[in-house]
NUDRENRO-350672 format. One record per atom (N, C-alpha, C): residue number from 1; x, y, z; residue in three letters. Coordinates in steps of 0.02 Angstrom, whole numbers, plus 50000, padded with zeros to 5 digits. Layout:
N
pos: NUM	px: X	py: Y	pz: Z	code: ALA
...
This chain:
112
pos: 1	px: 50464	py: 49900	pz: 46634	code: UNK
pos: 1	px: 50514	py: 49920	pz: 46585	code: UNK
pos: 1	px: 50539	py: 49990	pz: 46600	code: UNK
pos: 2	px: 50491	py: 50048	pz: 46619	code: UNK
pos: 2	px: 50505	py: 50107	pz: 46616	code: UNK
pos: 2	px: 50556	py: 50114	pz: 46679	code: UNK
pos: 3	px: 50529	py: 50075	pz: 46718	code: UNK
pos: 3	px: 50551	py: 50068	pz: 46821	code: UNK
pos: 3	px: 50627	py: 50047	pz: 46810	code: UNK
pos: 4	px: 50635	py: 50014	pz: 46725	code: UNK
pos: 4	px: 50711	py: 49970	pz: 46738	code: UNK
pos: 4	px: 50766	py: 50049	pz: 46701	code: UNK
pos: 5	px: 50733	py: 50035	pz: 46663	code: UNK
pos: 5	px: 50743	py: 50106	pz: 46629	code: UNK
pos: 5	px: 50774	py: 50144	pz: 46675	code: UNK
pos: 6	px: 50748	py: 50171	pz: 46713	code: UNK
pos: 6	px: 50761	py: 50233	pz: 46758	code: UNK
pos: 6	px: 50827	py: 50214	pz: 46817	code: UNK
pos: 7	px: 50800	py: 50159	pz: 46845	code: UNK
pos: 7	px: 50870	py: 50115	pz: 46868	code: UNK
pos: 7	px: 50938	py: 50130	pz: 46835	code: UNK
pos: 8	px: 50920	py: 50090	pz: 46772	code: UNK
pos: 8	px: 50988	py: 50091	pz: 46724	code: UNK
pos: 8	px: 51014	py: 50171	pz: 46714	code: UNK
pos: 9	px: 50971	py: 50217	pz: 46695	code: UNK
pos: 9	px: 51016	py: 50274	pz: 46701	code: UNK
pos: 9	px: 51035	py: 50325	pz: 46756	code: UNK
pos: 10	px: 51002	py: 50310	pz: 46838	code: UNK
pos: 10	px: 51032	py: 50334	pz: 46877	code: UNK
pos: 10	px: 51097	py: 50293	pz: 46888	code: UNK
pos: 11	px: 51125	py: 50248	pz: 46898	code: UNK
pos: 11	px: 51167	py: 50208	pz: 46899	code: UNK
pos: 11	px: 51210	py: 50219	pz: 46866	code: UNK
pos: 12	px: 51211	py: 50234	pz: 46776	code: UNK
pos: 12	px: 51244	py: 50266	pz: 46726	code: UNK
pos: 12	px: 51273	py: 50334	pz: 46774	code: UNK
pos: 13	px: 51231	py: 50363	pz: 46783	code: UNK
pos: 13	px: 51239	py: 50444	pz: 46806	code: UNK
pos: 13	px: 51287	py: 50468	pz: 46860	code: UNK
pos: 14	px: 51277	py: 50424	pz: 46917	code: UNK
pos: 14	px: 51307	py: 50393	pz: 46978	code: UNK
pos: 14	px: 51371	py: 50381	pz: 46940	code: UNK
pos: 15	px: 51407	py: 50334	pz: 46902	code: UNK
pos: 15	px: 51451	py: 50325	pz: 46887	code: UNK
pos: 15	px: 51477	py: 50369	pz: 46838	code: UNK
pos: 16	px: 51462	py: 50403	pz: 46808	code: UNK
pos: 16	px: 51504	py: 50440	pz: 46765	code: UNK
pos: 16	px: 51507	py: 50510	pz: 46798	code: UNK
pos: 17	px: 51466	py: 50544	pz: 46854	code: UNK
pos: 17	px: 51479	py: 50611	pz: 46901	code: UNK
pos: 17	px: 51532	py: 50580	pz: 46952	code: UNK
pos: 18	px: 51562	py: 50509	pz: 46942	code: UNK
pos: 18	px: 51596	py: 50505	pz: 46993	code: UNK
pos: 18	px: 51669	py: 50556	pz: 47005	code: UNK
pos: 19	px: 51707	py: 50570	pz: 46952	code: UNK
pos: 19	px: 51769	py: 50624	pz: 46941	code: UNK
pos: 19	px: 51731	py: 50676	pz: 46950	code: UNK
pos: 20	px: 51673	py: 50709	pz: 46947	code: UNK
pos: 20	px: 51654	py: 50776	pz: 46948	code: UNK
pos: 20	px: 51649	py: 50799	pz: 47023	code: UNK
pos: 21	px: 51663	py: 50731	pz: 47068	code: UNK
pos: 21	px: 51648	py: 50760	pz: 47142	code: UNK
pos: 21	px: 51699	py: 50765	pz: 47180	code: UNK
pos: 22	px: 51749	py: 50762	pz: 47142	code: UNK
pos: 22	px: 51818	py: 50746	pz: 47169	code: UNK
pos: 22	px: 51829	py: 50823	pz: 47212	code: UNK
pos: 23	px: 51865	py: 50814	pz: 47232	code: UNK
pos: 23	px: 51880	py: 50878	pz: 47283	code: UNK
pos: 23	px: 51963	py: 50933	pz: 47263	code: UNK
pos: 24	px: 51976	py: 50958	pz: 47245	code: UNK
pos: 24	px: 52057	py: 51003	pz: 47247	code: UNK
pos: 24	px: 52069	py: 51006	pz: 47311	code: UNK
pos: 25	px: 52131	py: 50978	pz: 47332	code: UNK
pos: 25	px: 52178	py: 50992	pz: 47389	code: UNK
pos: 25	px: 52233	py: 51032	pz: 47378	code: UNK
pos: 26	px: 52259	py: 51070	pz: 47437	code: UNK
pos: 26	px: 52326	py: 51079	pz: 47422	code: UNK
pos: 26	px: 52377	py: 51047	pz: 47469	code: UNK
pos: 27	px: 52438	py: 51025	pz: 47448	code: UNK
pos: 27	px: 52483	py: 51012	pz: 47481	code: UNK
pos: 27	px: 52517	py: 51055	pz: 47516	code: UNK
pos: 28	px: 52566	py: 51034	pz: 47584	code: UNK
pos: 28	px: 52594	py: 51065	pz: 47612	code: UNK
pos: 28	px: 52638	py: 51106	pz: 47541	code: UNK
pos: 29	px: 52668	py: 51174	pz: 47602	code: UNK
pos: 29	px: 52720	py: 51204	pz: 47569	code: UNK
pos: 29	px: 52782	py: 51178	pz: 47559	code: UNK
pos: 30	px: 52815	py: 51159	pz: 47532	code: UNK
pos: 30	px: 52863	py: 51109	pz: 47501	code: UNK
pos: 30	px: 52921	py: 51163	pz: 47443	code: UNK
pos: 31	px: 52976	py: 51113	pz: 47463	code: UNK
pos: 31	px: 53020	py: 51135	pz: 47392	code: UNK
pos: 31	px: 53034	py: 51071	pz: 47338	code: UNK
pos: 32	px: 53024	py: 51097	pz: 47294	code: UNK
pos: 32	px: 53053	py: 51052	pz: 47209	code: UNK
pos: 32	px: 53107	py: 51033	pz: 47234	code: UNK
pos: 33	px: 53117	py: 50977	pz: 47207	code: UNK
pos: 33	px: 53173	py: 50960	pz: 47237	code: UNK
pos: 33	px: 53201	py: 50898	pz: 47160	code: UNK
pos: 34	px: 53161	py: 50895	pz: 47101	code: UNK
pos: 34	px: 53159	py: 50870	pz: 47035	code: UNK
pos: 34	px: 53092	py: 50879	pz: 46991	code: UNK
pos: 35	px: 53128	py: 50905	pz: 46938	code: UNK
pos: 35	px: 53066	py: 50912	pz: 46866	code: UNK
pos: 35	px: 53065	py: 50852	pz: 46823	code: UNK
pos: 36	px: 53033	py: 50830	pz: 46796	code: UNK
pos: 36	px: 53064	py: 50774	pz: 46753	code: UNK
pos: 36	px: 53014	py: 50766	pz: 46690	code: UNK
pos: 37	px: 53041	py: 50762	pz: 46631	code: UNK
pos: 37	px: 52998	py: 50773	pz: 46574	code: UNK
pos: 37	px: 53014	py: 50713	pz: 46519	code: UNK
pos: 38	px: 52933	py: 50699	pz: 46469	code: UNK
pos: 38	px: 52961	py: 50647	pz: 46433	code: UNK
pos: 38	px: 52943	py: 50603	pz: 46451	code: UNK
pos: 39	px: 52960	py: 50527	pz: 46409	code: UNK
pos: 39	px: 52946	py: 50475	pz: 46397	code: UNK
pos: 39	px: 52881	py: 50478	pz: 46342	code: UNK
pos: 40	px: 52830	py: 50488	pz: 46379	code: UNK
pos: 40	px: 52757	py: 50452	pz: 46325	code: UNK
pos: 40	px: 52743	py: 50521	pz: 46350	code: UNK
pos: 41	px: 52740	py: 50575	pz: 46366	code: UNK
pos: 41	px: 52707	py: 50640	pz: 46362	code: UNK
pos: 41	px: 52738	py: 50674	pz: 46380	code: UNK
pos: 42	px: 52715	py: 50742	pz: 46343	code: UNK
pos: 42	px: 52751	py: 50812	pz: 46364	code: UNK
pos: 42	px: 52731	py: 50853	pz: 46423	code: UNK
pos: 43	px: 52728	py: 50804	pz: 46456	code: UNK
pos: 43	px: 52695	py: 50820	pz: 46524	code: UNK
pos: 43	px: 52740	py: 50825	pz: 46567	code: UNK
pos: 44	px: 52748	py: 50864	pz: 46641	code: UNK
pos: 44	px: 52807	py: 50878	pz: 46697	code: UNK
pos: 44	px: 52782	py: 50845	pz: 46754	code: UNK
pos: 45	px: 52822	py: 50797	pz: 46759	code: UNK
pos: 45	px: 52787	py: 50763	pz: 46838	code: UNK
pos: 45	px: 52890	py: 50807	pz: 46884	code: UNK
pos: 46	px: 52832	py: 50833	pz: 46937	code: UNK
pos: 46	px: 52878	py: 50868	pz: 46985	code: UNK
pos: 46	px: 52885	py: 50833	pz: 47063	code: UNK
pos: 47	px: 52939	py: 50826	pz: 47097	code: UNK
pos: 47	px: 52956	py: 50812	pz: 47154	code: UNK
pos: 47	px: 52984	py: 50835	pz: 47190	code: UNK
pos: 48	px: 52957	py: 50836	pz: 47250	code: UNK
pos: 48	px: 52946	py: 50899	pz: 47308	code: UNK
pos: 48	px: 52984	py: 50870	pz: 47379	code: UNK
pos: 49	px: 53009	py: 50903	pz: 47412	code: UNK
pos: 49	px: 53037	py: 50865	pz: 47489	code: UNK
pos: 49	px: 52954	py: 50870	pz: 47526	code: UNK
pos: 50	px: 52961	py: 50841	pz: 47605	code: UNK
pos: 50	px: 52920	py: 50814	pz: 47633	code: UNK
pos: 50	px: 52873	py: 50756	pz: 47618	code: UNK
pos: 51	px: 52835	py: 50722	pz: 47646	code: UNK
pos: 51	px: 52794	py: 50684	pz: 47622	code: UNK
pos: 51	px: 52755	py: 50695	pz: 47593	code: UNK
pos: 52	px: 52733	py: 50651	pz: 47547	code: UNK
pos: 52	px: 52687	py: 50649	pz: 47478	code: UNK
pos: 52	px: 52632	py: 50657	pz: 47499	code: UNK
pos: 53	px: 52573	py: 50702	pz: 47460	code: UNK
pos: 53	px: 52533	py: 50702	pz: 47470	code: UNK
pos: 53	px: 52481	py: 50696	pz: 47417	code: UNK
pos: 54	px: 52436	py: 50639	pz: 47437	code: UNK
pos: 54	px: 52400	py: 50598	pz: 47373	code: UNK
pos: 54	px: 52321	py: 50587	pz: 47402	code: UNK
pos: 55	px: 52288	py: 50645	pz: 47402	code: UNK
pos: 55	px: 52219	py: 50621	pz: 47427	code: UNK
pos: 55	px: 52170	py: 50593	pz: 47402	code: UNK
pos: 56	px: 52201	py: 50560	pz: 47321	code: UNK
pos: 56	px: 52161	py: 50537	pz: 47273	code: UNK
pos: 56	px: 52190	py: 50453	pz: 47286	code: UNK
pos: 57	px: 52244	py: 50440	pz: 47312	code: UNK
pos: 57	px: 52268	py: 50384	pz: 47333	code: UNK
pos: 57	px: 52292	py: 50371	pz: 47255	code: UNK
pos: 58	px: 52329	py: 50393	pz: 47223	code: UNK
pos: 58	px: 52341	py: 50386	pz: 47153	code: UNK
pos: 58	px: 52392	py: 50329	pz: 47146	code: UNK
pos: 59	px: 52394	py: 50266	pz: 47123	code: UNK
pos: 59	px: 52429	py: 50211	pz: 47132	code: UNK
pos: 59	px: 52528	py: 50230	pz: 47133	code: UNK
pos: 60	px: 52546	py: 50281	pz: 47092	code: UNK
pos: 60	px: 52618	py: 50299	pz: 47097	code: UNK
pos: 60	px: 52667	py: 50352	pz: 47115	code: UNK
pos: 61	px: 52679	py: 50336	pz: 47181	code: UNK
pos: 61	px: 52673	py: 50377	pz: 47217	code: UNK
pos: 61	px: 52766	py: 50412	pz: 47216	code: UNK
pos: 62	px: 52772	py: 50441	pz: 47169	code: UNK
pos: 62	px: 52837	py: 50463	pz: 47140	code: UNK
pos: 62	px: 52827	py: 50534	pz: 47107	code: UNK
pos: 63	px: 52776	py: 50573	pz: 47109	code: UNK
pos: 63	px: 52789	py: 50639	pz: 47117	code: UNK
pos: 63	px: 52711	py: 50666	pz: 47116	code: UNK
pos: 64	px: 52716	py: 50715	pz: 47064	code: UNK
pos: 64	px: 52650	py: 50745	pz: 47042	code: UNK
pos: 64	px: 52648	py: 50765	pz: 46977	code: UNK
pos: 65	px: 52621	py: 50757	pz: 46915	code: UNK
pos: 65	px: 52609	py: 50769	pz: 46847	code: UNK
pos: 65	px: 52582	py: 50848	pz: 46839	code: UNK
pos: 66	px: 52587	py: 50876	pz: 46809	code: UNK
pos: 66	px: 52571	py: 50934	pz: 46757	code: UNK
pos: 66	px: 52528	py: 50898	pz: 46688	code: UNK
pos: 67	px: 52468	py: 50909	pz: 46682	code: UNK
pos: 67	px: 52457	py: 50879	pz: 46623	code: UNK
pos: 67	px: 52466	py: 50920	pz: 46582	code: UNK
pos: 68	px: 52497	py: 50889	pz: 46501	code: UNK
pos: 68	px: 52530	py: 50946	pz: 46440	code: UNK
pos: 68	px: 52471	py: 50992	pz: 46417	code: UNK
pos: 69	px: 52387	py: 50958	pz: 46401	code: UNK
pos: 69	px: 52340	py: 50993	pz: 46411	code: UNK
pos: 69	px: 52308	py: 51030	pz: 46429	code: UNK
pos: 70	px: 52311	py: 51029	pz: 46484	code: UNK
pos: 70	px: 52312	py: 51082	pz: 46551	code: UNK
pos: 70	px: 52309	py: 51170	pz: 46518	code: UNK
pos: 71	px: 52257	py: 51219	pz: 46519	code: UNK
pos: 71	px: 52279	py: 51274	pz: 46477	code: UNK
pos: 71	px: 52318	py: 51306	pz: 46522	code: UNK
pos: 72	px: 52339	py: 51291	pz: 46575	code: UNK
pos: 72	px: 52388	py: 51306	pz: 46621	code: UNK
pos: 72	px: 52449	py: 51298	pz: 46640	code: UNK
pos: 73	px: 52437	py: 51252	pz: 46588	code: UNK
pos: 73	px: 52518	py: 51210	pz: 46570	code: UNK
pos: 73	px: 52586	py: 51246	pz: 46583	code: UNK
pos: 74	px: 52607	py: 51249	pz: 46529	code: UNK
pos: 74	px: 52661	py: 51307	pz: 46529	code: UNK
pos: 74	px: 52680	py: 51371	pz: 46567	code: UNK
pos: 75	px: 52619	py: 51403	pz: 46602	code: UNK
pos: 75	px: 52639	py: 51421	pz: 46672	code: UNK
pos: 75	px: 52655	py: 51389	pz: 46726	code: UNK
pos: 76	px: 52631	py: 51333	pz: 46736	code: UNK
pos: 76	px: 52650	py: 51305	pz: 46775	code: UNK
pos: 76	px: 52707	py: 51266	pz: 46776	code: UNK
pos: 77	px: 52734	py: 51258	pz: 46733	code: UNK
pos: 77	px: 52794	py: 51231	pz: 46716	code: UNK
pos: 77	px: 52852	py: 51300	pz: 46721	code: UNK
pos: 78	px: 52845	py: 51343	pz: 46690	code: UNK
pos: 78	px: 52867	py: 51397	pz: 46727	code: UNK
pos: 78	px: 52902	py: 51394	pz: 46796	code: UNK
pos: 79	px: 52831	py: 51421	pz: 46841	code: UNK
pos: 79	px: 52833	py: 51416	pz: 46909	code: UNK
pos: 79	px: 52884	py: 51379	pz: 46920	code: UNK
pos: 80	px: 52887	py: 51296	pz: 46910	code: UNK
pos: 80	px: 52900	py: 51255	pz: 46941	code: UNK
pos: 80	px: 52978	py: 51260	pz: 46939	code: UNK
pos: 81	px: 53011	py: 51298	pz: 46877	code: UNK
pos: 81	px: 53064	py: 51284	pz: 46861	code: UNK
pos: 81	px: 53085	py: 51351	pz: 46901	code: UNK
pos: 82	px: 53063	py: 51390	pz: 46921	code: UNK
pos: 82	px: 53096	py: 51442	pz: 46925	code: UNK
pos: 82	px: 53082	py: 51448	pz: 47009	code: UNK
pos: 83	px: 53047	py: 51391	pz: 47033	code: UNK
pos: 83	px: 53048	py: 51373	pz: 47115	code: UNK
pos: 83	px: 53110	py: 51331	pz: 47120	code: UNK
pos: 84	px: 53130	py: 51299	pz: 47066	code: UNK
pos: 84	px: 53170	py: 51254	pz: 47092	code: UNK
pos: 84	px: 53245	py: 51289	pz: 47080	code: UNK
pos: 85	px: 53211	py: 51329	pz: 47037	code: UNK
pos: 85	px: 53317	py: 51382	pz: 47024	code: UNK
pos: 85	px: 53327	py: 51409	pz: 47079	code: UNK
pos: 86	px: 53263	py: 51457	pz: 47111	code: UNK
pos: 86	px: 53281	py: 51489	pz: 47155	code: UNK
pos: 86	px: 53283	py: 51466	pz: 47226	code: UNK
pos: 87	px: 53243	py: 51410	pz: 47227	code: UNK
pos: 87	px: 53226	py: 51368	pz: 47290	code: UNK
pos: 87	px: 53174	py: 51407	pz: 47347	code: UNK
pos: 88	px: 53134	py: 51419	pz: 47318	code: UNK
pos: 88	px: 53070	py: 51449	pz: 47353	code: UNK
pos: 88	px: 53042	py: 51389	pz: 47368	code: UNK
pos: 89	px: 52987	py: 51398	pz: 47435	code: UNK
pos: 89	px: 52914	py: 51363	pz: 47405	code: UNK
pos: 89	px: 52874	py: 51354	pz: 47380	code: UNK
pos: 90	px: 52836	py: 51304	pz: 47376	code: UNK
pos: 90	px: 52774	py: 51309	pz: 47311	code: UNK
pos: 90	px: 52701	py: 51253	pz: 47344	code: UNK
pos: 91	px: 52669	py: 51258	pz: 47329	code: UNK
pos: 91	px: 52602	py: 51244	pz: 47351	code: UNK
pos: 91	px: 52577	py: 51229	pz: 47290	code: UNK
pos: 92	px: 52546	py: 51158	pz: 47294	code: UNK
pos: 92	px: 52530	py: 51120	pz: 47230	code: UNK
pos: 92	px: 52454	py: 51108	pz: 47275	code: UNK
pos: 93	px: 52408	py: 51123	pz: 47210	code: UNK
pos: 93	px: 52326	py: 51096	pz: 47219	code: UNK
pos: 93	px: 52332	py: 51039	pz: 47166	code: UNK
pos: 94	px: 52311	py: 50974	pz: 47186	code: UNK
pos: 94	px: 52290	py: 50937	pz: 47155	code: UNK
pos: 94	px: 52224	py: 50906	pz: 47142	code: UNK
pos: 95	px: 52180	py: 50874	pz: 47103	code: UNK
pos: 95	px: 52138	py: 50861	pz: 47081	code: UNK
pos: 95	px: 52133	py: 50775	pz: 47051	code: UNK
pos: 96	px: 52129	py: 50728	pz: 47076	code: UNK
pos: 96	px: 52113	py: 50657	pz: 47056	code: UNK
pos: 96	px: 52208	py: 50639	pz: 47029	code: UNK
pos: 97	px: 52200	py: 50588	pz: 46981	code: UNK
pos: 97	px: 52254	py: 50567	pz: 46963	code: UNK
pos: 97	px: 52260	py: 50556	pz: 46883	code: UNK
pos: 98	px: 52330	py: 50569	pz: 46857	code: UNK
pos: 98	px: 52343	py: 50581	pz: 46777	code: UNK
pos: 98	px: 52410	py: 50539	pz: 46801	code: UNK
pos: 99	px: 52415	py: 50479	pz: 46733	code: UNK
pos: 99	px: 52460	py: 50430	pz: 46730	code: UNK
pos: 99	px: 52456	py: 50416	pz: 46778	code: UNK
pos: 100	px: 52413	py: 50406	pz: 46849	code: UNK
pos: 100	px: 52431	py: 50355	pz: 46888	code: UNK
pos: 100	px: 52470	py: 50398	pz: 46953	code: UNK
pos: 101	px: 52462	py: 50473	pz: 46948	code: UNK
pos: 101	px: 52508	py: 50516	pz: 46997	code: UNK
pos: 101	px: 52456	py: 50566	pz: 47029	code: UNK
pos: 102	px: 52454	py: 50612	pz: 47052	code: UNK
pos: 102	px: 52425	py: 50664	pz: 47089	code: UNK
pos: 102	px: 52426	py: 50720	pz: 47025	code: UNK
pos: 103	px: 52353	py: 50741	pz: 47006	code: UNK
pos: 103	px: 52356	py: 50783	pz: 46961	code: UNK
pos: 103	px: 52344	py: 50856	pz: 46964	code: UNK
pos: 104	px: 52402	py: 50898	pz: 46933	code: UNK
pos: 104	px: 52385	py: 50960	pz: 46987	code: UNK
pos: 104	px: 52379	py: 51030	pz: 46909	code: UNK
pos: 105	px: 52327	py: 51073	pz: 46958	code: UNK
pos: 105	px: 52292	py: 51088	pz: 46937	code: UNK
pos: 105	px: 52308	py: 51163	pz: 46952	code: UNK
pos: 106	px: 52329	py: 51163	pz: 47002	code: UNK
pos: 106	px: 52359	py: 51238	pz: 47017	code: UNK
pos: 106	px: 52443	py: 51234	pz: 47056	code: UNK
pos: 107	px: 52466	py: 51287	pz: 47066	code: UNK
pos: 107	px: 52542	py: 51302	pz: 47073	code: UNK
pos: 107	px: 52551	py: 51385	pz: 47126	code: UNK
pos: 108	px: 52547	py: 51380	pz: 47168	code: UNK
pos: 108	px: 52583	py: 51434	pz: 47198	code: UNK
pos: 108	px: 52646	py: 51435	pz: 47236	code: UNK
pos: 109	px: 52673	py: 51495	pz: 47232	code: UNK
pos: 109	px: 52755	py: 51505	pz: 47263	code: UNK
pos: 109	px: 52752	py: 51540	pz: 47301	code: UNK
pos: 110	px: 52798	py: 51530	pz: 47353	code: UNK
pos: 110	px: 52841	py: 51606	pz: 47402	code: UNK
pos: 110	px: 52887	py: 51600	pz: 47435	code: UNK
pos: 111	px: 52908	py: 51651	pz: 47441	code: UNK
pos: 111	px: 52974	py: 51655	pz: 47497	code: UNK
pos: 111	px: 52923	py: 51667	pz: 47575	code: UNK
pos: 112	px: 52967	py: 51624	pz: 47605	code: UNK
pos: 112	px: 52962	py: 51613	pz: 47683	code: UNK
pos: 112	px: 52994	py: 51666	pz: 47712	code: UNK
């Protein structure tokens, strides 16, 4: 009983540290190239020139999300808007997937 016990909650454990091992990437340096906001959240999924980059293999592969939660939120939404006025680059770290997209977690800019 105790032997099954112990089974059952490494297994539990194993599966629920599975998001905790996820890794942050960053993508190439890229420009915005669309913000897009709305529908079912107040969330910013952004789209970038070059190829996509999705190391979470996130099933939709049409930009990258800002989650509205995020306490980073609104800076980063910032950033994003004010990469795309001015047309800088920007360097997106992402982290697993939100709605189904590349979820990012950090935001840096620069001029080349």
């Amino acid at each position: 009983m105790q032997a099954g016990l112990i089974t059952a909650l490494a297994a539990a454990l194993s599966l629920s540290a599975g998001g905790a091992w996820a890794t942050p990437a960053q993508t190439p340096w890229v420009r915005v190239t669309a913000v897009i906001g709305g529908w079912t959240s107040a969330g910013l999924r952004v789209q970038t020139t070059g190829d996509f980059f999705n190391p979470a293999a996130c099933p939709i592969p049409d930009g990258y999300f800002v989650d509205p939660t995020l306490s980073g939120a609104q800076l980063f939404w910032s950033m994003l808007l004010t990469a795309q006025a001015t047309n800088v680059e920007i360097q997106l770290t992402v982290d697993g997937c939100i709605y189904s997209r590349p979820n990012v977690i950090g935001v840096a800019l620069r001029r080349p």
